[in-house]
C-alpha positions in Angstrom: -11.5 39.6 -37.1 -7.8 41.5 -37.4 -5.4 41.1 -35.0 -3.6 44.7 -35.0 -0.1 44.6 -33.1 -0.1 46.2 -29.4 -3.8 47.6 -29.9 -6.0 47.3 -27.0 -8.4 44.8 -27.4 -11.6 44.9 -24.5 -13.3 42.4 -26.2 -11.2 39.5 -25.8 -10.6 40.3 -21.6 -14.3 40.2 -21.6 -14.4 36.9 -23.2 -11.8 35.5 -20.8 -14.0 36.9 -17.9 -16.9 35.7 -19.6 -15.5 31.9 -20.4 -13.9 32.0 -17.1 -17.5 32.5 -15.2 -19.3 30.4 -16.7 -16.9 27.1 -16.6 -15.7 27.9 -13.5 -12.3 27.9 -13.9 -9.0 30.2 -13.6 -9.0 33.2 -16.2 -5.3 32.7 -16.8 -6.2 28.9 -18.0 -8.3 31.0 -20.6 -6.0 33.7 -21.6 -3.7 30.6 -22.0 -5.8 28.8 -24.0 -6.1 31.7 -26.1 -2.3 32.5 -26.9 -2.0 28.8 -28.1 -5.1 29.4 -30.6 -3.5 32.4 -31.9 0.1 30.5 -32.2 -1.7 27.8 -34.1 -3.3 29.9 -36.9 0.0 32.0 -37.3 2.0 29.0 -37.7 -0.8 27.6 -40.3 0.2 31.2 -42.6 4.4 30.9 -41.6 5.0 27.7 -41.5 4.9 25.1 -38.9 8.2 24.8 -38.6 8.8 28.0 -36.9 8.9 28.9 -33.3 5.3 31.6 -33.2 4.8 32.1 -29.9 1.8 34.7 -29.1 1.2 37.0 -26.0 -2.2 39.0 -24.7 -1.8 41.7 -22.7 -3.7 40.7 -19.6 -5.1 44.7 -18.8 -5.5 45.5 -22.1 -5.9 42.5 -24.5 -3.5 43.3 -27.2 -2.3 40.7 -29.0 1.3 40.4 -29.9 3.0 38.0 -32.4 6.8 37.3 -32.2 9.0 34.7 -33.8 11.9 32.6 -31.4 15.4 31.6 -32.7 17.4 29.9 -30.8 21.5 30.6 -31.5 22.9 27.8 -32.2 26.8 27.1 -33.4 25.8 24.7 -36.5 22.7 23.9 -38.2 21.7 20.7 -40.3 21.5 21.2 -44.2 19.1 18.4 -44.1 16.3 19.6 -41.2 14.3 21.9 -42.4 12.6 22.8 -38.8 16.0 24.1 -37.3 16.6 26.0 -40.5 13.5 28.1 -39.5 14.1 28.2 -35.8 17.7 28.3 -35.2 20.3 30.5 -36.1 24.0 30.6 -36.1 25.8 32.5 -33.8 27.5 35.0 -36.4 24.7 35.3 -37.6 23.0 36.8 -34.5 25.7 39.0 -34.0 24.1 41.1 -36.6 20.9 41.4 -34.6 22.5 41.8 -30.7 26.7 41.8 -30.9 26.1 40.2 -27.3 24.6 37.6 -28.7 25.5 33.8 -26.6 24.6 30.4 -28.0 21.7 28.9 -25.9 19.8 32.2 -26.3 17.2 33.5 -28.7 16.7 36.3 -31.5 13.1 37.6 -30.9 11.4 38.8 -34.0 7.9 41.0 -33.9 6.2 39.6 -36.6 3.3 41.3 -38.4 -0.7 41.1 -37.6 -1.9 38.5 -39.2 -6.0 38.1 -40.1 -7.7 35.4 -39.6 -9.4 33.6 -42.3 -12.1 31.6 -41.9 -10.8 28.1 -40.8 -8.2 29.6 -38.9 -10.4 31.4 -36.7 -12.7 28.0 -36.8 -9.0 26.0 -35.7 -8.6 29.3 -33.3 -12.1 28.4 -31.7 -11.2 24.7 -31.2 -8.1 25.1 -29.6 -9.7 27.6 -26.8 -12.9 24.8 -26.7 -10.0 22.1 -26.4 -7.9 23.9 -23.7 -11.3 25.1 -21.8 -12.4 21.4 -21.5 -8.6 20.4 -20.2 -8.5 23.1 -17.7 -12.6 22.5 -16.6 -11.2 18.6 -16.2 -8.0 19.7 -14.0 -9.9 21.4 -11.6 -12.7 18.2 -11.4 -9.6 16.3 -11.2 -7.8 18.4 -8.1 -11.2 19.1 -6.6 -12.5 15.4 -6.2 -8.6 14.2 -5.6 -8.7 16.2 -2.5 -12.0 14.3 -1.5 -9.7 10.8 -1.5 -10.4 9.6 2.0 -13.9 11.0 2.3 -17.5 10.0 2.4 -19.8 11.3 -0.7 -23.1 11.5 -0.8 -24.5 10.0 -4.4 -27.3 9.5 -6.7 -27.8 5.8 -9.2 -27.8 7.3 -12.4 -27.3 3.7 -14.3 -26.1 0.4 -13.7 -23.6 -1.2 -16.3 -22.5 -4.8 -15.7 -23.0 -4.5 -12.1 -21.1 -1.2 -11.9 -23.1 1.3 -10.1 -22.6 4.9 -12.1 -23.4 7.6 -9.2 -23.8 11.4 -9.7 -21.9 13.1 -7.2 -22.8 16.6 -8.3 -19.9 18.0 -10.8 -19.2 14.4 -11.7 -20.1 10.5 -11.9 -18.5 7.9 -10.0 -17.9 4.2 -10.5 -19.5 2.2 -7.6 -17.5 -1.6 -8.6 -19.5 -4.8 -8.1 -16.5 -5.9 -6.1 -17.0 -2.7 -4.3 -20.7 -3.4 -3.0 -21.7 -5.3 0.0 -22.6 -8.7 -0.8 -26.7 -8.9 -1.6 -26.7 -4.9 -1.9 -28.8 -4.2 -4.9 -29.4 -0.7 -6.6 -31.7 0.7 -8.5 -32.1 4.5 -10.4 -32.3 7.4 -8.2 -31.1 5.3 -5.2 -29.0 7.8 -2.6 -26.0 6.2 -1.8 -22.7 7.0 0.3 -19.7 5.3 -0.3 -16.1 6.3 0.6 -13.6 7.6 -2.1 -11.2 5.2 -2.7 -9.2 6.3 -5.8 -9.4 9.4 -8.3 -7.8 8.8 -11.5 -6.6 11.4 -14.6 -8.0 10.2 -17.9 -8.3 11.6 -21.3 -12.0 11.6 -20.9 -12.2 13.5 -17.7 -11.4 12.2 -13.7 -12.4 9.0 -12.9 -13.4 8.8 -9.6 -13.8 5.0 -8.0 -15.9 4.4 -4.6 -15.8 1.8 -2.2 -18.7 0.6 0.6 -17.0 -2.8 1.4 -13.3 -0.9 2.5 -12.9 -0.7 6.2 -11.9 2.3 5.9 -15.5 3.0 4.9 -16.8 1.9 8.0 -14.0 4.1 10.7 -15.2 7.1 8.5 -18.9 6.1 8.9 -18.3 5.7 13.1 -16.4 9.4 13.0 -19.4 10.7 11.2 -21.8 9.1 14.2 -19.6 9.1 17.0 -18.3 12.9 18.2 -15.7 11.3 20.1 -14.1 9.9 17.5 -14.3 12.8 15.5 -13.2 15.0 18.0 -10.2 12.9 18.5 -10.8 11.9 22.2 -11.6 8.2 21.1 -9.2 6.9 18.0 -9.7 4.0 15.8 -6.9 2.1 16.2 -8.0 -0.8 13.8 -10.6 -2.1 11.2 -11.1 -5.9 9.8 -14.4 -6.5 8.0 -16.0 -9.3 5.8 -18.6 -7.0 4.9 -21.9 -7.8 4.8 -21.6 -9.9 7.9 -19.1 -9.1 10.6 -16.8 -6.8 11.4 -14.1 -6.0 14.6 -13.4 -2.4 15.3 -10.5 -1.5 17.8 -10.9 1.7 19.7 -8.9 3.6 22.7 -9.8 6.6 24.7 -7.4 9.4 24.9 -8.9 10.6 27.7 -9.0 8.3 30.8 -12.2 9.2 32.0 -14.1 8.3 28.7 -15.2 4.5 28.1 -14.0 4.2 24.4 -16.4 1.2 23.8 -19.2 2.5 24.8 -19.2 5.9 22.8 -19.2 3.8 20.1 -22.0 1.8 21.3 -23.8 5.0 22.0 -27.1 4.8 24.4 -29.1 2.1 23.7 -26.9 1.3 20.7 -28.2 3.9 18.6 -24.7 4.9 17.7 -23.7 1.4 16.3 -27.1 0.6 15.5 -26.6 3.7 12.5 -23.4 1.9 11.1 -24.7 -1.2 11.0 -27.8 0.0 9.3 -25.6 1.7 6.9 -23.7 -1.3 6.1 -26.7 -4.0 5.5 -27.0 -5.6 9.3 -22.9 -6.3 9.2 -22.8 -7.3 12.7 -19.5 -5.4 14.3 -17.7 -6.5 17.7 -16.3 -3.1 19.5 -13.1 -4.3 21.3 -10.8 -2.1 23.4 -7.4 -2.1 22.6 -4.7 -2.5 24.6 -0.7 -1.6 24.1 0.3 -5.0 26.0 -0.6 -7.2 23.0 -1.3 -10.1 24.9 -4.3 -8.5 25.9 -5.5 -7.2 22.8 -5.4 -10.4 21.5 -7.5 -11.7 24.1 -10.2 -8.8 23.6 -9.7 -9.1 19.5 -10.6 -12.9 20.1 -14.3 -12.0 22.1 -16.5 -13.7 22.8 -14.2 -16.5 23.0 -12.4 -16.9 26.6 -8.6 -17.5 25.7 -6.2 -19.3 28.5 -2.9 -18.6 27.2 -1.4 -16.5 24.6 2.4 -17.4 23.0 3.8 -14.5 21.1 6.4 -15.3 18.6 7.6 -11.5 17.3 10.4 -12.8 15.3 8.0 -14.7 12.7 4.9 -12.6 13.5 3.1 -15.9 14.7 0.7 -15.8 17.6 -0.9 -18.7 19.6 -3.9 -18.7 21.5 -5.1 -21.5 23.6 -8.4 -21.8 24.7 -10.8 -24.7 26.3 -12.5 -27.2 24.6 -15.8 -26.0 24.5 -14.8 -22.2 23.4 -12.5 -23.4 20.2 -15.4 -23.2 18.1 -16.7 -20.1 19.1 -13.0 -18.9 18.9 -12.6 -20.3 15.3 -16.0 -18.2 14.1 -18.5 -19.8 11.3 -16.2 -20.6 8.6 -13.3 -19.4 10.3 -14.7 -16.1 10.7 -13.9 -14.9 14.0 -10.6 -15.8 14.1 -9.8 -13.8 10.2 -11.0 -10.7 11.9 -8.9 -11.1 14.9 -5.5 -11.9 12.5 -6.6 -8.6 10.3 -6.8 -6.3 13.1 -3.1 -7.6 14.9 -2.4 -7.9 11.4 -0.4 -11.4 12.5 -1.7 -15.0 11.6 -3.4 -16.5 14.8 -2.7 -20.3 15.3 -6.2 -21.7 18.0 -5.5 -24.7 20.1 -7.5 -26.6 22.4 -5.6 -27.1 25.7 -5.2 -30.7 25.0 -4.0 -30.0 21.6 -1.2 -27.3 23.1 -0.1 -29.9 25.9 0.0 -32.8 23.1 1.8 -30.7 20.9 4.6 -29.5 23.3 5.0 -32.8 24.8 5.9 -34.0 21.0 8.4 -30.9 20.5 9.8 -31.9 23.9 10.5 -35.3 23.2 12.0 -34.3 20.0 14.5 -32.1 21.5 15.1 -34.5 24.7 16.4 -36.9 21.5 18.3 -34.6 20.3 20.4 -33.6 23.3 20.6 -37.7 24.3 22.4 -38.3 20.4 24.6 -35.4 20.7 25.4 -34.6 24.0 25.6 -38.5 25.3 23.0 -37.6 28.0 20.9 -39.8 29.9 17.1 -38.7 29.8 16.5 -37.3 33.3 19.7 -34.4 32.2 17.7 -33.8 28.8 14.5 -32.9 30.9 16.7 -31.0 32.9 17.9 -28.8 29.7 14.4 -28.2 28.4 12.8 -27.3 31.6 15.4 -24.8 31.6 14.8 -23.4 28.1 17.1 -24.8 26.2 16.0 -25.7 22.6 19.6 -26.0 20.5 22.4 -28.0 21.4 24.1 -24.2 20.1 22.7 -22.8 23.1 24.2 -24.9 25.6 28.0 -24.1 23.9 27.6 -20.3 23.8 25.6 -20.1 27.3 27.8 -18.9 30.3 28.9 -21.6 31.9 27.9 -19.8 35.5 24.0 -20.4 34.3 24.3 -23.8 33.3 26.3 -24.7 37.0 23.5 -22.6 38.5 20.5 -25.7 36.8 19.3 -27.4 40.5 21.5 -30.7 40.1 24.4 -29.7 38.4 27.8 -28.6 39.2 30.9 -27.0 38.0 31.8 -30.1 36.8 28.6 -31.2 35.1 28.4 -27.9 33.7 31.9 -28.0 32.0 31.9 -31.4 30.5 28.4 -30.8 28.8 29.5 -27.2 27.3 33.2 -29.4 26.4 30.2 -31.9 24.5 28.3 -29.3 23.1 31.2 -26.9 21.7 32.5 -30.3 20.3 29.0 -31.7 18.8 28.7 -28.0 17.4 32.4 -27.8 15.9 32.1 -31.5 14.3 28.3 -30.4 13.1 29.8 -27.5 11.5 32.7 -29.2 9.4 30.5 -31.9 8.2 28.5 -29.1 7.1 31.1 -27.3 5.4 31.8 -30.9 3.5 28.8 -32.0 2.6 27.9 -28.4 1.1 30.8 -28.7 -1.0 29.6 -32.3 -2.4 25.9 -31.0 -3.1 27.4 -27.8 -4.5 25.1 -25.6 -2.0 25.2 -21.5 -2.9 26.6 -19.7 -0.1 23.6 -17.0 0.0 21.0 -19.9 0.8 23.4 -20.1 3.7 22.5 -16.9 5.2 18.5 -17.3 4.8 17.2 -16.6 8.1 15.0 -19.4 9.4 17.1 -22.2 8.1 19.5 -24.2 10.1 22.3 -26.0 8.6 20.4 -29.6 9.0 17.2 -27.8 7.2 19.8 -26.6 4.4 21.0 -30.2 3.8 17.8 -31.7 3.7 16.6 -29.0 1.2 19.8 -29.7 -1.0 19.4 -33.6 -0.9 16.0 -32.7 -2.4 17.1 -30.4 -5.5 17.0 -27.0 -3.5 20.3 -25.8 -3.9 20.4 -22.2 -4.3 18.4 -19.2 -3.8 16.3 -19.6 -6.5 15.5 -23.0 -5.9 13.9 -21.9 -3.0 12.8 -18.3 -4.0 10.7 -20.7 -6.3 8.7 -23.1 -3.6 5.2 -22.6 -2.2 5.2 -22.6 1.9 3.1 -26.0 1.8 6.3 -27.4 -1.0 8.6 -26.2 2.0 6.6 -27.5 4.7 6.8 -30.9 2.6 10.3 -30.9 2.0 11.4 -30.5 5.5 9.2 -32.7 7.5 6.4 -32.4 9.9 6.6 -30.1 12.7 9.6 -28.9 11.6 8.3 -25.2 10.0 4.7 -23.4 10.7 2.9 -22.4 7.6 3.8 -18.2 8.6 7.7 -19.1 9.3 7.9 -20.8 6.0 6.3 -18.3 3.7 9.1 -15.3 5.9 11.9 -18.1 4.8 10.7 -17.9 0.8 9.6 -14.3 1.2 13.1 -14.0 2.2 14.7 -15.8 -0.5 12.7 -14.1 -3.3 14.0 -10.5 -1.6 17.7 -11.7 -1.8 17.2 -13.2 -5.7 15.9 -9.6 -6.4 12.2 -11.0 -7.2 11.6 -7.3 -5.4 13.0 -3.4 -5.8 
């Protein structure tokens, strides 16, 4: 085959339209595979040290062959590669007196014909180059499928990876992937949800999920219209697939019962999903912006009697009778993982005894507290805490107008324990300032939110001294350290999350 400069060549826009066709995939990918062939085998018969570079005329299919320079103001003696494909600038001026360095001298170079094993290394490249571009578009097609349900076919099962066919493709079903006691065998149809697609040398490679949650909202669109009409919205998932799952769902539209389009009549809606997903038993709960009673419907069946909301460490306590705790708690803490997964908060469960016990000890606690520092008698303590009052820091920063206003106070009263408390808190403070300078305390474990100065000290006494130190602790090692009752398992993990954030553990 002879490549003849600028002469029309038919035959090789019919080959791009052919190659094109058949692999289903853009023309200009071709003609671009093409133009790097024909730069390969030229640079084989120059040298492969010179720029080639090689055009087709995309109406006509002439080829054309030109050699780059680039103008330069030195070259290297020793590199033989910019020798070929540089020139200097005075140099250029002989070619184009405009010549500017940064710019190129284009030479037409002559037609070339192709020998044997360059038009074998021609044929490679365009195989090579047709394979890339065939993998691109797998790759874009099935990366615009992340987020979706496909329909599949078990073509093999390697090390309890399930290899699907998914049409133009195969896809990796993970063992970790599969609901629990799901087994597969060949020419099984499957649906699973698209959880990753990833670019590899070997072509996409496209991973599925059935045991996401995100599996099962995309399952309820597909049954439910509502949902996929956007009247009735998902507004959270938790699962522990294979047995249970909680989904959240609000109407948009008053007039619509969210729960029971889900439901469907006689269940047949639900009944489909949970067919889908192995018998996975799934709790539809209604969800409510006053998060109070969300908890409470998250929590069904269990009947809840009070609900503490602590925003500030994302903790949440639910109180319920005696004889609903375990139905509250779930088989092997079941119920109650859902519930924390869709508030996505930790959910502490007390009995009522076990709430009243509990804030009777944190009352005694801080009645002892104000009696050492504020030279109280008990009845005033009481008094304090049935107010609110938790700090003796409180007390010295409150107006004094609120603490006169406490039935059995006066002005008086009122001054002479915000005198005590400004004092205790002044005295507290320099001591701390003292003692921090003894143990050698860094200043930035100072400012860790969650830690009061008497917290601090105790840390330090133990070895915890600066961020580190504590960046370095497990929330059961912090728990320890400080005492009982003194930090809940969520508001010490924020305290070391904290600390690991400030030592730069994170970006």
């Amino acid at each position: 085959m002879q490549n003849i400069e600028n002469m029309p060549r038919p035959e090789i826009i019919l080959v791009a339209d052919t190659v094109a066709r058949e692999k289903n995939i853009d023309k200009e990918d071709v003609f671009t595979a093409m133009e790097v062939a024909i730069q390969k085998a030229a640079r084989s018969k120059y040298g492969f040290e010179h720029d080639i570079r090689a055009t087709i005329d995309r109406k006509t299919g002439a080829i054309n062959l030109s050699r780059y320079r680039e103008i330069v103001n030195e070259i290297s003696a020793e590199d033989e590669e910019s020798q070929a494909s540089k020139i200097l600038l005075k140099d250029a001026k002989a070619y184009n007196k405009d010549a500017k360095v940064g710019e190129y001298i284009i030479d037409t170079l002559p037609p070339i014909d192709f020998g044997r094993i360059a038009a074998q290394t021609a044929k490679q490249v365009i195989m090579q180059k047709v394979r890339d571009a065939e993998r691109n578009k797998q790759f874009e097609e099935y990366q615009e499928k992340v987020g979706t349900i496909v329909n599949g076919t078990v073509k093999r099962i390697e090390f309890g990876n399930v290899i699907l066919d998914i049409g133009k493709a195969e896809a990796i079903l993970r063992r970790d992937e599969i609901i629990p006691r799901e087994k597969f065998k060949n020419g099984d149809r499957v649906r699973a949800y698209v959880l990753e697609v990833r670019r590899e040398n070997k072509g996409p490679q496209i991973f599925l999920s059935r045991t996401c949650p995100e599996f099962m909202a995309k399952l309820f669109t597909q049954e439910v219209p509502e949902i996929y009409d956007g009247v009735v919205q998902i507004m959270g998932v938790a699962r522990d697939p294979g047995s249970k799952a909680k989904l959240a769902v609000k109407a948009n539209d008053m007039t619509i019962d969210a729960v029971g389009a889900c439901v469907g009549l006689r269940g047949i809606r639900v009944q489909a999903v949970v067919t889908e997903l192995q018998g996975e038993k799934i709790d539809i709960v209604p969800y409510s912006e006053d998060k109070a009673q969300y908890i409470v419907s998250a929590l069904a069946p269990a009947e809840v009697t009070k609900v503490v909301l602590d925003e500030e460490n994302g903790r949440i306590e639910v109180v319920v009778p005696q004889e609903q705790f375990s139905i509250a708690i779930g088989r092997r803490g079941q119920n109650v993982k859902l519930a924390s997964q869709l508030l996505g908060s930790d959910i502490d469960v007390l009995t009522e005894e076990q709430e009243q016990e509990r804030r009777s000890n944190e009352n005694k606690v801080r009645s002892q507290r104000f009696i050492e520092a504020l030279d109280i008698d008990e009845m005033i303590a009481h008094l304090l805490i049935a107010e609110g009052f938790t700090t003796v820091d409180e007390i010295a920063m409150v107006d004094l107008a609120e603490l006169s206003a406490i039935e059995g106070f006066d002005e008086d009263v009122a001054t002479e324990l915000q005198s005590r408390a400004k004092a205790f808190v002044e005295n507290r403070n320099a001591e701390f300032v003292k003692q921090s300078e003894s143990l050698g305390i860094d200043e930035k474990l100072k400012t860790i939110q969650g830690l009061d100065q008497d917290m601090i000290l105790t840390l330090a006494n133990k070895g915890v001294k600066t961020l580190e130190d504590l960046a370095d602790l497990a929330a059961d090692e912090l728990i320890e350290m400080l005492g009982e009752n003194i930090l809940s398992e969520t508001e010490a993990n924020n305290v070391i999350m904290s600390a690991r954030t400030q030592a730069g553990w994170f970006e």
